[in-house]
C-alpha positions in Angstrom: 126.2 10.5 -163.3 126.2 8.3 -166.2 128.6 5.6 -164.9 126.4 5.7 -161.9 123.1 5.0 -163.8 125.1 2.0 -166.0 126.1 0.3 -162.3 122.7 0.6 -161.0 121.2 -1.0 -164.2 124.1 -3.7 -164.1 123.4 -4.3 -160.2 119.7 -4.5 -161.3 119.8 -6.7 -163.9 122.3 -9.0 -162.0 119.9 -9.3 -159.5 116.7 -10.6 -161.2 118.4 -13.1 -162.8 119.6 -14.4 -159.5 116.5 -14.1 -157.5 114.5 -17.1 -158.9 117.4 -19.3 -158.9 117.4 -18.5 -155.3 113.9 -18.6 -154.2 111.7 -21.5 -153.3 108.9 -22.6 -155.0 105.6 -24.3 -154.1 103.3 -25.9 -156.3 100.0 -27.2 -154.9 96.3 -28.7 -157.2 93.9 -30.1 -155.3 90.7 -31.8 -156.5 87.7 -32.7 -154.6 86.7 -32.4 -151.3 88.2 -32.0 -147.5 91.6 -32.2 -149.0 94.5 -30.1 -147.1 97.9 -29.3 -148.1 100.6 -27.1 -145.9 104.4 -27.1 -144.8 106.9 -24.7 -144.4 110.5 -23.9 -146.6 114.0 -22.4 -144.6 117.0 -21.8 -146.9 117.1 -21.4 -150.9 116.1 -23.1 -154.2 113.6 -25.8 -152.7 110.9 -26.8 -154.3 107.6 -29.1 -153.3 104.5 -29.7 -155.5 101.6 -31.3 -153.9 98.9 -33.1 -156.3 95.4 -34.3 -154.5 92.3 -35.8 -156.2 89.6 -37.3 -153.9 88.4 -36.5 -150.2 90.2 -36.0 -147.0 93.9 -36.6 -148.5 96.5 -35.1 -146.4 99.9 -34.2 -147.4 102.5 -31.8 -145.3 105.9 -31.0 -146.6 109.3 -29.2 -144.1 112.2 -28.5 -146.4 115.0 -27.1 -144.3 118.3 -26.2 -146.1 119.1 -25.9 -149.7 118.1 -27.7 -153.6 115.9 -29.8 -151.4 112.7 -31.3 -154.3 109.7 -32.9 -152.8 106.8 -34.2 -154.7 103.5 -35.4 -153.8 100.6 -37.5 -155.7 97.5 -38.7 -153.7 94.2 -40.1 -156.0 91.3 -41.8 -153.5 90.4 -41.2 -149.8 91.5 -40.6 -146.6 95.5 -40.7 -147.6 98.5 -39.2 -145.5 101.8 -38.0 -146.7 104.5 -36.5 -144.3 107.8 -35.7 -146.0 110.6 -33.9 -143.7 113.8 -33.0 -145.2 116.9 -31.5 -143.5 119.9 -30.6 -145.7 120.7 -30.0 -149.0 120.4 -31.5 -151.9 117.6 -34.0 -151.1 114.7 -35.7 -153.4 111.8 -37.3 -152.2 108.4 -38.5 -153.6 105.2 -40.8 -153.1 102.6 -41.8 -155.2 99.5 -42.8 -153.6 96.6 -44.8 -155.4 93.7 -45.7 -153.7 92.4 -45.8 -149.8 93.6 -45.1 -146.5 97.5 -44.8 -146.9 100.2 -43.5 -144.8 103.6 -42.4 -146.0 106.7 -40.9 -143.8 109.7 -39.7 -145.8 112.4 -38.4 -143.4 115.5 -37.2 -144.7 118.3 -35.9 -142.8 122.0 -35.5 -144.8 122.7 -34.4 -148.5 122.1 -35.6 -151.5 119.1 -38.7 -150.5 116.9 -39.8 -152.6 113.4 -41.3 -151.5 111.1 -43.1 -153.5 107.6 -44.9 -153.1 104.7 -45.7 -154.5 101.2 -47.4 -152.7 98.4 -48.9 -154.3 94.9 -50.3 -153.3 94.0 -50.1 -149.4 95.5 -49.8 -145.9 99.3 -49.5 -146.9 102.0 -47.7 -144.4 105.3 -46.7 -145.6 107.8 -45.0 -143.2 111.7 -44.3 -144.8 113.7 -42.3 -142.9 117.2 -41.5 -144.6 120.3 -40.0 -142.1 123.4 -39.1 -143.8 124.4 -38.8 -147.4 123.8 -39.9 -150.7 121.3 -42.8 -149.7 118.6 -44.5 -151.9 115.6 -46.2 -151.1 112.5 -47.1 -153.1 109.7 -49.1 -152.2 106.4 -50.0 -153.8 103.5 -51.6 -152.2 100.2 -53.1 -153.3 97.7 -53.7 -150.6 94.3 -55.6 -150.5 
C-alpha cells in the first residue's frame, strides 16, 4: 500500500511539472475601443501574445504544430495583423505604429523566423516563409 501511494505521488508530481511545458499559452491586452483579438492553437508549447492600443485594430493568430511564438503590437487605428504558422519551431512578429496598416506573416516549415515593423500610414506587408530555417525582416515607414 505504501509503495503504491509513493508511485502515485511520483506519477503526480512528474506530471505537473510536465504539463506547462506542454501547454500553449495566450497572452492578449487590449486598450481602447473596437479592438478584436482571436486565433486558434493545435499541438504543444506555442505561444502568442497580442498587444492593441487605439480603435478598430485587428489582429488574428493560427499556430499549428509545436514551439511555434507569435507576437503582436498595434498602437493607432484601423490596423490588421494576420500571422499563420504551420510547423514547429517558428517565430514571428510585427510592430505596427500608426494608421491603417496591413500585415500577413505566413509560415509553413520549421524553424522561420519573421520580422517587421510599420510606421506612419497606409503600409502593407505580406511575408510568407515555406520550408526551413528562413529569415526575413522588413521595416517600413509610410507617409
Amino acid at each position: 500500500m505504501k509503495r503504491l501511494t509513493i508511485i502515485a505521488t511520483a506519477v503526480a508530481l512528474v506530471t505537473s511539472f510536465s504539463a506547462p511545458v506542454m501547454a500553449n499559452g495566450v497572452s492578449i491586452e487590449q486598450f481602447g475601443f473596437g479592438n478584436a483579438a482571436g486565433g486558434g492553437q493545435v499541438g504543444t508549447g506555442n505561444l502568442l501574445g497580442v498587444f492593441q492600443d487605439g480603435a478598430f485594430n485587428n489582429s488574428i493568430t493560427e499556430q499549428f504544430g509545436h514551439g511555434n511564438v507569435a507576437a503582436t503590437g498595434q498602437s493607432g487605428f484601423n490596423n490588421a495583423s494576420d500571422t499563420v504558422q504551420n510547423g514547429n519551431g517558428n517565430q514571428a512578429g510585427v510592430g505596427q505604429f500608426g494608421n491603417n496598416h496591413t500585415s500577413v506573416l505566413t509560415q509553413d516549415g520549421n524553424g522561420n523566423i519573421a520580422a517587421g515593423v510599420q510606421v506612419g500610414n497606409n503600409c502593407n506587408a505580406n511575408v510568407g516563409q515555406t520550408g526551413s530555417g528562413n529569415v526575413a525582416a522588413f521595416v517600413q515607414a509610410c507617409p
